[in-house]
N, CA, C and O atoms as a Tripos MOL2 file, in Angstrom:
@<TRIPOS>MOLECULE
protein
  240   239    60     0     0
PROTEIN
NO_CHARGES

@<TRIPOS>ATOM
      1 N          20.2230  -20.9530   15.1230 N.3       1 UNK1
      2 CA         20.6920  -21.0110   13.7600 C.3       1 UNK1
      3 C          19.6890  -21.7330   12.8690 C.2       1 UNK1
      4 O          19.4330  -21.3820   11.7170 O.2       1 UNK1
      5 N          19.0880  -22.8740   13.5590 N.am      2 UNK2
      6 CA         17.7970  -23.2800   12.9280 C.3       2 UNK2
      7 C          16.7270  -22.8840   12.2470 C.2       2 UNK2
      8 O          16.2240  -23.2480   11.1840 O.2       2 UNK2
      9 N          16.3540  -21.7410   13.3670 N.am      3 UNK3
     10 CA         15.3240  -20.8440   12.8150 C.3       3 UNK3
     11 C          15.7010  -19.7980   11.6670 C.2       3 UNK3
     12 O          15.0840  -19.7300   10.6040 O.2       3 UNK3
     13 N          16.6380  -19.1030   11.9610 N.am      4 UNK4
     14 CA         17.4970  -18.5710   10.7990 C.3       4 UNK4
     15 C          17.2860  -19.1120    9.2880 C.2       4 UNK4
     16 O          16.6550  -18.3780    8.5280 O.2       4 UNK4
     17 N          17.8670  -20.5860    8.7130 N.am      5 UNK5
     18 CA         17.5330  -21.0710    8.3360 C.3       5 UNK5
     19 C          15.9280  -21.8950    7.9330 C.2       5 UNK5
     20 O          15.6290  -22.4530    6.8780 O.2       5 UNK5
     21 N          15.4560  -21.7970    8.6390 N.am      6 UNK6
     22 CA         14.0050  -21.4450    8.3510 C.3       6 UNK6
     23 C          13.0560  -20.9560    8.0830 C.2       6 UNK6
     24 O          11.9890  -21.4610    7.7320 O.2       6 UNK6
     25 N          13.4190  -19.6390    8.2560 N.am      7 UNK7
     26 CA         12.8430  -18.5320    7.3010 C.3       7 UNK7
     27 C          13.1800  -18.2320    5.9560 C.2       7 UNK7
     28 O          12.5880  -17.8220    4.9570 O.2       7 UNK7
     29 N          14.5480  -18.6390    6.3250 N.am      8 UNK8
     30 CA         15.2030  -17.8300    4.6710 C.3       8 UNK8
     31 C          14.5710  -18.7660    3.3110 C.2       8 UNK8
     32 O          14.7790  -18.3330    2.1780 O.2       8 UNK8
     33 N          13.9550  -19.7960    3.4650 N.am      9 UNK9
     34 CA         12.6380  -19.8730    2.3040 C.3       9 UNK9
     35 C          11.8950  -18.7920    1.9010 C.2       9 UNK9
     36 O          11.6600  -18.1360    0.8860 O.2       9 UNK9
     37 N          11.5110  -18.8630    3.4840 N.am     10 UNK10
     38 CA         10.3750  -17.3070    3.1300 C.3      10 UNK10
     39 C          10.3910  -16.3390    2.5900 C.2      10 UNK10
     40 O           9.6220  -15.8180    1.7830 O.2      10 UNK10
     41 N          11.6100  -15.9510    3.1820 N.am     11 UNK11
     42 CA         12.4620  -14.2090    2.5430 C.3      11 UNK11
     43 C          12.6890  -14.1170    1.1720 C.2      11 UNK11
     44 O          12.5190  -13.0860    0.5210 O.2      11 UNK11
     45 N          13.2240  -15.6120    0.5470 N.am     12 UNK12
     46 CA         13.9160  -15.4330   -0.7360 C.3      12 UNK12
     47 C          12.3830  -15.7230   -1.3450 C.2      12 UNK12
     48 O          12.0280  -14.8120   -2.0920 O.2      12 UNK12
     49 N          11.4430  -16.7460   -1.1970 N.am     13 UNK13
     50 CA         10.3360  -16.8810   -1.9520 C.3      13 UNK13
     51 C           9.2900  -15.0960   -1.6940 C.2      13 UNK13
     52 O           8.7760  -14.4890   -2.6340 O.2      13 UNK13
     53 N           9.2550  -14.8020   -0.7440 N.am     14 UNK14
     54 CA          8.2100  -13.3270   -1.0430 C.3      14 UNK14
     55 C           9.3340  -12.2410   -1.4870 C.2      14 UNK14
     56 O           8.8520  -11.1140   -1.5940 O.2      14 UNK14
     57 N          10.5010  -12.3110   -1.7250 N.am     15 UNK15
     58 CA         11.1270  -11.7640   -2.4800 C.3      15 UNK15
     59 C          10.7000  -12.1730   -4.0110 C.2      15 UNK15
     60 O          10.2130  -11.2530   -4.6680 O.2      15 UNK15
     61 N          10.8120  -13.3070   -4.5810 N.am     16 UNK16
     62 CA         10.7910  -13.6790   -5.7310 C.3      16 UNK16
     63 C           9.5590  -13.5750   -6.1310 C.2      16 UNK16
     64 O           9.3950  -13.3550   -7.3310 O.2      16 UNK16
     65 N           8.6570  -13.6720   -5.4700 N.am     17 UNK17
     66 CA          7.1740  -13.0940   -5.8700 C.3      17 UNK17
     67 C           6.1100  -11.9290   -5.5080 C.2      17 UNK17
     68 O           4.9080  -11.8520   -5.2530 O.2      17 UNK17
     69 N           7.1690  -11.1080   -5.6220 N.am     18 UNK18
     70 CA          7.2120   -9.6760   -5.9470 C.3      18 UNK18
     71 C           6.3070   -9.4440   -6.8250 C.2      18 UNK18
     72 O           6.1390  -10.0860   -7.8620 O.2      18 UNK18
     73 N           5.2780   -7.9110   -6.2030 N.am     19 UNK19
     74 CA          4.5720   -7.8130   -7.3180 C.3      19 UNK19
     75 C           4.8430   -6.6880   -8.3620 C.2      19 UNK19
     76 O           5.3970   -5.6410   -8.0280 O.2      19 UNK19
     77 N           4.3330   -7.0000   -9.9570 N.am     20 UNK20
     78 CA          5.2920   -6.5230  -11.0510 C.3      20 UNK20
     79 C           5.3830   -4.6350  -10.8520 C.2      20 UNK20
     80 O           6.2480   -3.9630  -11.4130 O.2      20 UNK20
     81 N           4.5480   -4.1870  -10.1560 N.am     21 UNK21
     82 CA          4.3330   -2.6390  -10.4960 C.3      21 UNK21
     83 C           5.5660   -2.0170   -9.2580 C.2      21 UNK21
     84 O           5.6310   -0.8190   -8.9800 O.2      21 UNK21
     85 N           6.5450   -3.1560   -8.5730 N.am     22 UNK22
     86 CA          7.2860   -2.7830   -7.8790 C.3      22 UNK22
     87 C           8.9270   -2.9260   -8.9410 C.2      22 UNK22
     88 O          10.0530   -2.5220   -8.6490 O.2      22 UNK22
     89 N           8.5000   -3.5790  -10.0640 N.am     23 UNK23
     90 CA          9.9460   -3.2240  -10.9000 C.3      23 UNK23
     91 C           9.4510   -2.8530  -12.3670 C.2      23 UNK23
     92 O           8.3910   -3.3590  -12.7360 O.2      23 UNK23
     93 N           9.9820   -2.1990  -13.0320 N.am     24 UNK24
     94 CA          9.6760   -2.2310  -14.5120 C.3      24 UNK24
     95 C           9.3810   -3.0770  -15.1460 C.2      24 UNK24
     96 O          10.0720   -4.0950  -15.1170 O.2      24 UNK24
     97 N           8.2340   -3.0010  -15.9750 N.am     25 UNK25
     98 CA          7.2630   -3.7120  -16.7890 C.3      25 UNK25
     99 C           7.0680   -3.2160  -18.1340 C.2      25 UNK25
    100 O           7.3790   -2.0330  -18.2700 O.2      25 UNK25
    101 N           6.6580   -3.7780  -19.1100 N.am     26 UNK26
    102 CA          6.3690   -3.3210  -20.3240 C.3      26 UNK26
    103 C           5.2140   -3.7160  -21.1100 C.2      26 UNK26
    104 O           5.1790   -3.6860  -22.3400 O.2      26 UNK26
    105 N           3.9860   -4.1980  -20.1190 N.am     27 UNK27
    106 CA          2.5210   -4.3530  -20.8140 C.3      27 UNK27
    107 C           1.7730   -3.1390  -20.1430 C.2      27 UNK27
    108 O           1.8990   -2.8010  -18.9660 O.2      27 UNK27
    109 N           0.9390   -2.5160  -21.1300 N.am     28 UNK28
    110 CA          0.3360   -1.7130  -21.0760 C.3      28 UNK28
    111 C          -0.7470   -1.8550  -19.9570 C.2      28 UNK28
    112 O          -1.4010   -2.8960  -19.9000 O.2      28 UNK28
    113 N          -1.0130   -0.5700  -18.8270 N.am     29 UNK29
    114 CA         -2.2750   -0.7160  -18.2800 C.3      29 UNK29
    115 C          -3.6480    0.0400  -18.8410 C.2      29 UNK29
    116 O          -3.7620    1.2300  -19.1340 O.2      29 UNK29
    117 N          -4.4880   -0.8310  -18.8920 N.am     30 UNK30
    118 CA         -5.5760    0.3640  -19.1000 C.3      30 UNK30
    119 C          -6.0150    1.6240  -17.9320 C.2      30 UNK30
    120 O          -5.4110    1.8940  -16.8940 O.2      30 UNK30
    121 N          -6.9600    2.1180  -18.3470 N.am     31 UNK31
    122 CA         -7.3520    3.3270  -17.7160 C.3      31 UNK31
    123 C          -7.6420    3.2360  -16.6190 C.2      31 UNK31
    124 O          -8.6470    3.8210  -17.0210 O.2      31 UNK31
    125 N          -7.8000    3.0910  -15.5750 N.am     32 UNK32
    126 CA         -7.7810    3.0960  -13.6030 C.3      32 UNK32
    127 C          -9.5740    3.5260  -13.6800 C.2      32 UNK32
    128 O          -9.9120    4.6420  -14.0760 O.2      32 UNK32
    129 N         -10.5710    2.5090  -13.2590 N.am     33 UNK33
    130 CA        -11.9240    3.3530  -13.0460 C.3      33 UNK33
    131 C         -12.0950    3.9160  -11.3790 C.2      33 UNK33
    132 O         -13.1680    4.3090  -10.9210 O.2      33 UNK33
    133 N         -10.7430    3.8570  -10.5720 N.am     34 UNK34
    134 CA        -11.1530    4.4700   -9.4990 C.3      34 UNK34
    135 C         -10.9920    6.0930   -9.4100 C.2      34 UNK34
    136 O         -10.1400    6.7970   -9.9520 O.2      34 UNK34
    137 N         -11.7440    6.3550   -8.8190 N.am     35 UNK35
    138 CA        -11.6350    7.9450   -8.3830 C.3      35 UNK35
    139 C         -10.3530    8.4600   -7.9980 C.2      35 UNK35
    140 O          -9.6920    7.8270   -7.1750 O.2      35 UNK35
    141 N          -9.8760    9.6290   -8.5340 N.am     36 UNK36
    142 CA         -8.8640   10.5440   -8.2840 C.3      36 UNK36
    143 C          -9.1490   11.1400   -7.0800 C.2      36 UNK36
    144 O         -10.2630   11.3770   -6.6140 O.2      36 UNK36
    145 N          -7.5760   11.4690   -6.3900 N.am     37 UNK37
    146 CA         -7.9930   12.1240   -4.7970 C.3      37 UNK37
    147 C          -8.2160   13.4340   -5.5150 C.2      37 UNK37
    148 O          -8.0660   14.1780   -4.5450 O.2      37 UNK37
    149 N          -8.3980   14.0220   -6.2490 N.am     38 UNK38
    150 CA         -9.0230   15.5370   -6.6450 C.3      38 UNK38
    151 C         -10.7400   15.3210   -6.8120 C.2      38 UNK38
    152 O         -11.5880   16.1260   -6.4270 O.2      38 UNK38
    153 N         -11.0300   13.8160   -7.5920 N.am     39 UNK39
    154 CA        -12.5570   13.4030   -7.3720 C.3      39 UNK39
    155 C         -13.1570   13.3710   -5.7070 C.2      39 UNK39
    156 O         -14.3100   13.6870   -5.4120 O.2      39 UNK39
    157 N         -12.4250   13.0560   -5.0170 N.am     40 UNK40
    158 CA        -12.8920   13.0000   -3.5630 C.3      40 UNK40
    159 C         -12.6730   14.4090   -3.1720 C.2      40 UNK40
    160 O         -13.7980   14.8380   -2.9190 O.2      40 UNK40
    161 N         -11.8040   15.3530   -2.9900 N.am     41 UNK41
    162 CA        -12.4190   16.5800   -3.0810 C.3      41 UNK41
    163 C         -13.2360   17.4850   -3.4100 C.2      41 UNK41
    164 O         -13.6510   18.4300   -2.7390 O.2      41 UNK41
    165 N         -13.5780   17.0420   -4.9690 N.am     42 UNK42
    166 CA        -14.4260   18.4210   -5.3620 C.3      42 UNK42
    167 C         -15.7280   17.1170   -4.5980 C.2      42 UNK42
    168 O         -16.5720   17.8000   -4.0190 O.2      42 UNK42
    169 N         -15.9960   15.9650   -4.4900 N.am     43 UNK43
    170 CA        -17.2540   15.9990   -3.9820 C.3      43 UNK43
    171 C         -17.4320   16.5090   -2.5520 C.2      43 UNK43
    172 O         -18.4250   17.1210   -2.1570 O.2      43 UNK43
    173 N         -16.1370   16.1230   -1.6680 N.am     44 UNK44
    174 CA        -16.5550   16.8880   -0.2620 C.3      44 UNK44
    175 C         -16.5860   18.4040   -0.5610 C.2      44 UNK44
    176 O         -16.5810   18.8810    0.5740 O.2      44 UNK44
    177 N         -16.6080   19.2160   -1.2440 N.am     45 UNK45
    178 CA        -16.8260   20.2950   -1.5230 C.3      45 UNK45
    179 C         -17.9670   20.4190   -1.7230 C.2      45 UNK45
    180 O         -18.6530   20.8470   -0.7950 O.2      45 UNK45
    181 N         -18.6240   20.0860   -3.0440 N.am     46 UNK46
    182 CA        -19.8380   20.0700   -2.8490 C.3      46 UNK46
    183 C         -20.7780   19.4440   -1.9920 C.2      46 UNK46
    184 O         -21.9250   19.8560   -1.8220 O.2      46 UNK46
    185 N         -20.2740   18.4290   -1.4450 N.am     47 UNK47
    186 CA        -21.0810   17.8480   -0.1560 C.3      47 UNK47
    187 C         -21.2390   18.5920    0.9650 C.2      47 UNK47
    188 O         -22.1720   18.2330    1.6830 O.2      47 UNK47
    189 N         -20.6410   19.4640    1.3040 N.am     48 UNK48
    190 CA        -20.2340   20.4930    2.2880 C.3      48 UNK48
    191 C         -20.8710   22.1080    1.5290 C.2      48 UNK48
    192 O         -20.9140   22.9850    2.3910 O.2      48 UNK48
    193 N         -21.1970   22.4440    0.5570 N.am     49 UNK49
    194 CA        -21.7750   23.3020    0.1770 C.3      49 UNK49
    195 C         -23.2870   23.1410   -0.1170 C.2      49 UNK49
    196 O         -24.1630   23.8540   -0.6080 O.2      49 UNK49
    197 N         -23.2120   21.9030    0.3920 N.am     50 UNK50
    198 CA        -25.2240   21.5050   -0.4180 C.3      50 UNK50
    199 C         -25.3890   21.4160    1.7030 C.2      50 UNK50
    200 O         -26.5320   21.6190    2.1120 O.2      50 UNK50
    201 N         -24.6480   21.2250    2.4430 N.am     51 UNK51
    202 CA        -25.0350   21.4380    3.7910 C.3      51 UNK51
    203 C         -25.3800   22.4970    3.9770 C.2      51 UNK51
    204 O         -26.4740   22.7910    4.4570 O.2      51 UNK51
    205 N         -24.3730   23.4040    3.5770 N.am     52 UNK52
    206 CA        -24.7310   24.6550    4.4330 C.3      52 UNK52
    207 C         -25.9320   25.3140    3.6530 C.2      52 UNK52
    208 O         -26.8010   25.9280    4.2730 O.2      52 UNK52
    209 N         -25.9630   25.1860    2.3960 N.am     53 UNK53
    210 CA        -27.7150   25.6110    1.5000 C.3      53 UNK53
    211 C         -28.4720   25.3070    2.2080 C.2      53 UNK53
    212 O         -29.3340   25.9730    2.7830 O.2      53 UNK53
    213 N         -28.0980   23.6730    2.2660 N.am     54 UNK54
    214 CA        -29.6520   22.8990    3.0610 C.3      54 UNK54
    215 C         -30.2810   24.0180    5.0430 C.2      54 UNK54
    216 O         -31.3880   24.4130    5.4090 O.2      54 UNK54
    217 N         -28.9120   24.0910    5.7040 N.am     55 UNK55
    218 CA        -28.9550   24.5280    6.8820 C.3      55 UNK55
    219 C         -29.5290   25.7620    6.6200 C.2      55 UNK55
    220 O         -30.6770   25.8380    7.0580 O.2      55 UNK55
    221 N         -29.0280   26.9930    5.9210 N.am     56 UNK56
    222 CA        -29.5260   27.9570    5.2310 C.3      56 UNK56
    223 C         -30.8630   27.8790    4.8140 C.2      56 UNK56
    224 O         -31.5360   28.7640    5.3430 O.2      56 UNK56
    225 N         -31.3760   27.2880    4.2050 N.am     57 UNK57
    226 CA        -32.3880   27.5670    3.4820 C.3      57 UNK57
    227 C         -33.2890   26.9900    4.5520 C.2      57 UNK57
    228 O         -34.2890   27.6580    4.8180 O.2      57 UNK57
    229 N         -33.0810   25.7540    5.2700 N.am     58 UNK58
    230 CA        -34.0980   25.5990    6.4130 C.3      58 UNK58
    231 C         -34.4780   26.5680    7.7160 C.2      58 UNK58
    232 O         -35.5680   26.5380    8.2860 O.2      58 UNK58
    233 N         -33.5140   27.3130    8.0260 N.am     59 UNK59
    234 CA        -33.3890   28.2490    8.6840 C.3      59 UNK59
    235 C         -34.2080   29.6040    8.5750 C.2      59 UNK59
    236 O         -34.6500   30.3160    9.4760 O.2      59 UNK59
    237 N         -34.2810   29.7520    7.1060 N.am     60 UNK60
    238 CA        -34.8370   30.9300    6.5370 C.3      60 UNK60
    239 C         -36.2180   30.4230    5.8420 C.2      60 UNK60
    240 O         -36.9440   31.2250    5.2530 O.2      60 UNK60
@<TRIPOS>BOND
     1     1     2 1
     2     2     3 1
     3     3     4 2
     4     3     5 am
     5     5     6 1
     6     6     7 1
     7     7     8 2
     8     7     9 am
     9     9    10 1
    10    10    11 1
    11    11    12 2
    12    11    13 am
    13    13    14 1
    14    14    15 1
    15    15    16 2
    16    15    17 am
    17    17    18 1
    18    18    19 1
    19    19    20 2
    20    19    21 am
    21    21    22 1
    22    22    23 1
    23    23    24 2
    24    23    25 am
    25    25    26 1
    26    26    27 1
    27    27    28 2
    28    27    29 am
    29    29    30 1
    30    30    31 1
    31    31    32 2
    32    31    33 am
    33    33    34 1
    34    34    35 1
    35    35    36 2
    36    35    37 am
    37    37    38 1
    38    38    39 1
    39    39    40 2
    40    39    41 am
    41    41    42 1
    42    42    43 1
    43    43    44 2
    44    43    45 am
    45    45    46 1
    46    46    47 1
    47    47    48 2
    48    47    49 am
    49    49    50 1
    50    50    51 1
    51    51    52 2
    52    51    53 am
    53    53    54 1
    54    54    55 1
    55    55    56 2
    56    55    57 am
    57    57    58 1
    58    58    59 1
    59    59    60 2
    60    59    61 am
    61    61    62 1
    62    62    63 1
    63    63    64 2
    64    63    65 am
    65    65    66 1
    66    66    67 1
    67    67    68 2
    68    67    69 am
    69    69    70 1
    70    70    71 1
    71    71    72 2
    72    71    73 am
    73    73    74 1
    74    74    75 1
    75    75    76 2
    76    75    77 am
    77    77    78 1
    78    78    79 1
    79    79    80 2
    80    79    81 am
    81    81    82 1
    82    82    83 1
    83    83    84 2
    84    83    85 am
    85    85    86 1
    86    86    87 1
    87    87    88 2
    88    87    89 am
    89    89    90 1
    90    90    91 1
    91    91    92 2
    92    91    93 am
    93    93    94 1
    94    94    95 1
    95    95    96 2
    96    95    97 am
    97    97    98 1
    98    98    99 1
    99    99   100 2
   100    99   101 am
   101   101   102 1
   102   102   103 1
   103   103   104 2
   104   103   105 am
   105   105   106 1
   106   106   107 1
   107   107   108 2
   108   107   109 am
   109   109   110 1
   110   110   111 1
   111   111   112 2
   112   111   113 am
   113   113   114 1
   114   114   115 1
   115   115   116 2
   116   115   117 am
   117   117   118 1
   118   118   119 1
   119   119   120 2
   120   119   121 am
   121   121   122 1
   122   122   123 1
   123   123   124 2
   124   123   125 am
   125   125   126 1
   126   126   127 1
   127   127   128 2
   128   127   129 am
   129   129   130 1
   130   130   131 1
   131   131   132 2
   132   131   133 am
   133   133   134 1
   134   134   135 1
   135   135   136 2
   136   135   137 am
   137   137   138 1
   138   138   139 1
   139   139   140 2
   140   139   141 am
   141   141   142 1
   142   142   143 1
   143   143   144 2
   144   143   145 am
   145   145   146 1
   146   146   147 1
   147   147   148 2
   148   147   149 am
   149   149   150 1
   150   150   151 1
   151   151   152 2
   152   151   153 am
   153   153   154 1
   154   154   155 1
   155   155   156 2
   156   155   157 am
   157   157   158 1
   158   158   159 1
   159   159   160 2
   160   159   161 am
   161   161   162 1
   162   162   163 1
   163   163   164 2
   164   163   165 am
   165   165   166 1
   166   166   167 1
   167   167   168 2
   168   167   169 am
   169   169   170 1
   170   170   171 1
   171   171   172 2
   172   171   173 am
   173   173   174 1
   174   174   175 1
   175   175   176 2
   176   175   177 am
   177   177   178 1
   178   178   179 1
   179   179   180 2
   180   179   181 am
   181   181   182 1
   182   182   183 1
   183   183   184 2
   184   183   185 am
   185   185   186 1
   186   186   187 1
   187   187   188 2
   188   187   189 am
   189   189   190 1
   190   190   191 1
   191   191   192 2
   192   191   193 am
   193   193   194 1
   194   194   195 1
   195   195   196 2
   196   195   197 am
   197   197   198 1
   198   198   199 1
   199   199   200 2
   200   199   201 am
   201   201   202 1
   202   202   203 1
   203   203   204 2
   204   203   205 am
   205   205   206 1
   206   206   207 1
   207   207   208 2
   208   207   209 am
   209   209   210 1
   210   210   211 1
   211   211   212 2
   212   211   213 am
   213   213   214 1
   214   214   215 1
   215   215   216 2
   216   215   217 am
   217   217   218 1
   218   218   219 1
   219   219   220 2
   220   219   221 am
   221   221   222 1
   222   222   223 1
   223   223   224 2
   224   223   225 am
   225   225   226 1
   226   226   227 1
   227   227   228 2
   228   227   229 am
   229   229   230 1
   230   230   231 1
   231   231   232 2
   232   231   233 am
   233   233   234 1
   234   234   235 1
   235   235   236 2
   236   235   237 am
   237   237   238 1
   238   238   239 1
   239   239   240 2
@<TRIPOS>SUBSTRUCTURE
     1 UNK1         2 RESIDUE 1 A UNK
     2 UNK2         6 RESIDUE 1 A UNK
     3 UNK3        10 RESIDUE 1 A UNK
     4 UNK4        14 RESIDUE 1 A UNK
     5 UNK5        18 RESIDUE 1 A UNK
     6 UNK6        22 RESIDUE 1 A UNK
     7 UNK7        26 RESIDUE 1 A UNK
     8 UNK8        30 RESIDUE 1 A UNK
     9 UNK9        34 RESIDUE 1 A UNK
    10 UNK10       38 RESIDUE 1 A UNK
    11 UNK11       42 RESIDUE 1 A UNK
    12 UNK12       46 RESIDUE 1 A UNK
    13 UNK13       50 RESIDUE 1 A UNK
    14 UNK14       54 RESIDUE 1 A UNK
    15 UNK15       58 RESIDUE 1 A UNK
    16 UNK16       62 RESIDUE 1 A UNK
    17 UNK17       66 RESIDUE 1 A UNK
    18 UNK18       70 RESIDUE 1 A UNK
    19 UNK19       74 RESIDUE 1 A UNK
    20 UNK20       78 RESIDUE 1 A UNK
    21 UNK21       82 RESIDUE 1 A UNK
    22 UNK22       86 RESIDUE 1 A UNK
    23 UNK23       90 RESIDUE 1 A UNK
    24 UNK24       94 RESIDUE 1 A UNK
    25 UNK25       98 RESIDUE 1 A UNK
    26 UNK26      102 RESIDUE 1 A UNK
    27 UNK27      106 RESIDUE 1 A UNK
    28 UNK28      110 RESIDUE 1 A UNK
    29 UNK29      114 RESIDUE 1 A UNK
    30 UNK30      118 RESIDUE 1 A UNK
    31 UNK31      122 RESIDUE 1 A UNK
    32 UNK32      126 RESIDUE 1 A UNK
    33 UNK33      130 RESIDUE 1 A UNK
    34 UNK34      134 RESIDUE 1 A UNK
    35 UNK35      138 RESIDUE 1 A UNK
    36 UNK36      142 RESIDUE 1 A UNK
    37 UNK37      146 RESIDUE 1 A UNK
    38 UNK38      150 RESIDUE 1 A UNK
    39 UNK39      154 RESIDUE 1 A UNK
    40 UNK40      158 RESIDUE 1 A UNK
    41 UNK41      162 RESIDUE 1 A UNK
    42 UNK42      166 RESIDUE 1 A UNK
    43 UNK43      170 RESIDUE 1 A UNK
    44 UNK44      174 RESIDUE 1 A UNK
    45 UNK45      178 RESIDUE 1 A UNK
    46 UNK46      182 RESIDUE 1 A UNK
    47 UNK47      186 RESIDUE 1 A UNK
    48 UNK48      190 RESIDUE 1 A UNK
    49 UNK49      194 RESIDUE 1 A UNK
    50 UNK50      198 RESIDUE 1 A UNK
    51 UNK51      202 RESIDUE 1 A UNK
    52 UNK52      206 RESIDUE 1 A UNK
    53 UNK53      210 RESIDUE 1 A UNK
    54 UNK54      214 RESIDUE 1 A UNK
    55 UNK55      218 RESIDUE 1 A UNK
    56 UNK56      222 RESIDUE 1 A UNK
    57 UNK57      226 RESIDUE 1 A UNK
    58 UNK58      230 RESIDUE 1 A UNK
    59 UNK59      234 RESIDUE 1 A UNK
    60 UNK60      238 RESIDUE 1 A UNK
């Protein structure tokens, strides 16, 4: 029962400091400079199309 009581600091404090994008907020974010998972596609696309040129064209 001790231990029980010994945690429940814990639980209720990383409850209470929660971070804000897990409840509604009302300050604006700016624009995100990380890459979109559609940015990581079209480059493995082209990363994968400049291979097979490269393999291609060394070949020939």
């Amino acid at each position: 029962m001790k231990t029980a009581f010994a945690f429940l600091p814990l639980i209720i404090a990383s409850a209470a400091s929660a971070h804000e994008s897990f409840a509604p907020h009302t300050h604006p974010h700016p624009i995100s400079m990380l890459p979109d998972v559609e940015t990581f596609g079209v480059a493995a696309l082209v990363l994968a199309l400049g291979v097979i040129a490269f393999t291609y064209l060394k070949r020939g």
